[in-house]
C-alpha positions as a Python dict, from the first residue, in 0.01 Angstrom:
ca = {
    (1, 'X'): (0, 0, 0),
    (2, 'X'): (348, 227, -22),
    (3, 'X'): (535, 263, -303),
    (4, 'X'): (806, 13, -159),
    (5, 'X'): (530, -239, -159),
    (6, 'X'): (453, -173, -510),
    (7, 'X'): (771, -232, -654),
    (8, 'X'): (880, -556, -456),
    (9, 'X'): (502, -689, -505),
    (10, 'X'): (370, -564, -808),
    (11, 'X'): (6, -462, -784),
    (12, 'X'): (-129, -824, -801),
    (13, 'X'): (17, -942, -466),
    (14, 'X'): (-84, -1192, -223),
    (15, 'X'): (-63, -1049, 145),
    (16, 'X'): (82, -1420, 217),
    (17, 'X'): (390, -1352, 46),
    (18, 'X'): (424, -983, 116),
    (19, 'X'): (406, -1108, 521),
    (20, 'X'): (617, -1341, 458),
    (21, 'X'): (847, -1174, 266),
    (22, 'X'): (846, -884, 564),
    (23, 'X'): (920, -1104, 845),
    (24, 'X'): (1203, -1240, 661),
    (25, 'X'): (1339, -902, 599),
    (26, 'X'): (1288, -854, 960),
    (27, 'X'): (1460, -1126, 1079),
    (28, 'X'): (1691, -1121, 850),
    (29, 'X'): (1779, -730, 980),
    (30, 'X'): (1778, -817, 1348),
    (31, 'X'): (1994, -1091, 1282),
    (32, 'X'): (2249, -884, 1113),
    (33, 'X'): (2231, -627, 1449),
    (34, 'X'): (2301, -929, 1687),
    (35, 'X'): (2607, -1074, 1487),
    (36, 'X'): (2750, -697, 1424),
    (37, 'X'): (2678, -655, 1808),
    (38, 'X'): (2891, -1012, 1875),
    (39, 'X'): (3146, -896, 1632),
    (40, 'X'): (3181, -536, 1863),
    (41, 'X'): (3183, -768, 2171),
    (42, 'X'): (3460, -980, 2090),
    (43, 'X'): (3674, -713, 1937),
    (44, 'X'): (3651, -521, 2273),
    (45, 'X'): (3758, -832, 2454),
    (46, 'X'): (4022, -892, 2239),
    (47, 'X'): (4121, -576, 2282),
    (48, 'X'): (4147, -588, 2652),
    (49, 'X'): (4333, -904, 2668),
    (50, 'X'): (4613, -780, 2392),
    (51, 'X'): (4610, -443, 2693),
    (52, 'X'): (4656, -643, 2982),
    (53, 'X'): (4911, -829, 2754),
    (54, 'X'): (5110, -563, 2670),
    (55, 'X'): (5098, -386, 3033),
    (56, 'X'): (5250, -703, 3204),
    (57, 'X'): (5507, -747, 2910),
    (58, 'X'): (5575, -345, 3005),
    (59, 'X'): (5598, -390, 3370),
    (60, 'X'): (5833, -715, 3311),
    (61, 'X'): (6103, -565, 3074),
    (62, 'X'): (6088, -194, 3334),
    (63, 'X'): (6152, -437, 3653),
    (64, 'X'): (6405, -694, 3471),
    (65, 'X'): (6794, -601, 3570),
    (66, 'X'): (7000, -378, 3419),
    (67, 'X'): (7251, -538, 3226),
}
């Protein structure tokens, strides 16, 4: 048993609880990955779309008459 173990458990632990308790962690940590990973996605697309935004606001205004 580590140290870690030790301290969350106590020495009287059931291994129920401390698997439990580890696949929550688990879970619990990839979830956390996948939502900062869908966070990264949609900023990237956002970021492309306020790009192609800006570049055909740019090329409008350049190409409008000269007053």
């Amino acid at each position: 048993m580590s140290l870690v173990e030790r301290l969350l458990f106590g020495s009287n632990h059931r291994p129920v609880r401390r698997a439990t308790a580890l696949v929550l962690a688990s879970g619990l940590a990839c979830t956390m990955i996948v939502l900062a990973g869908a966070v990264g996605v949609v900023l990237v697309c956002l970021a492309a779309v306020l790009l192609a935004a800006l570049r055909l606001v740019d090329t409008l205004f350049t190409r409008a008459p000269q007053l």
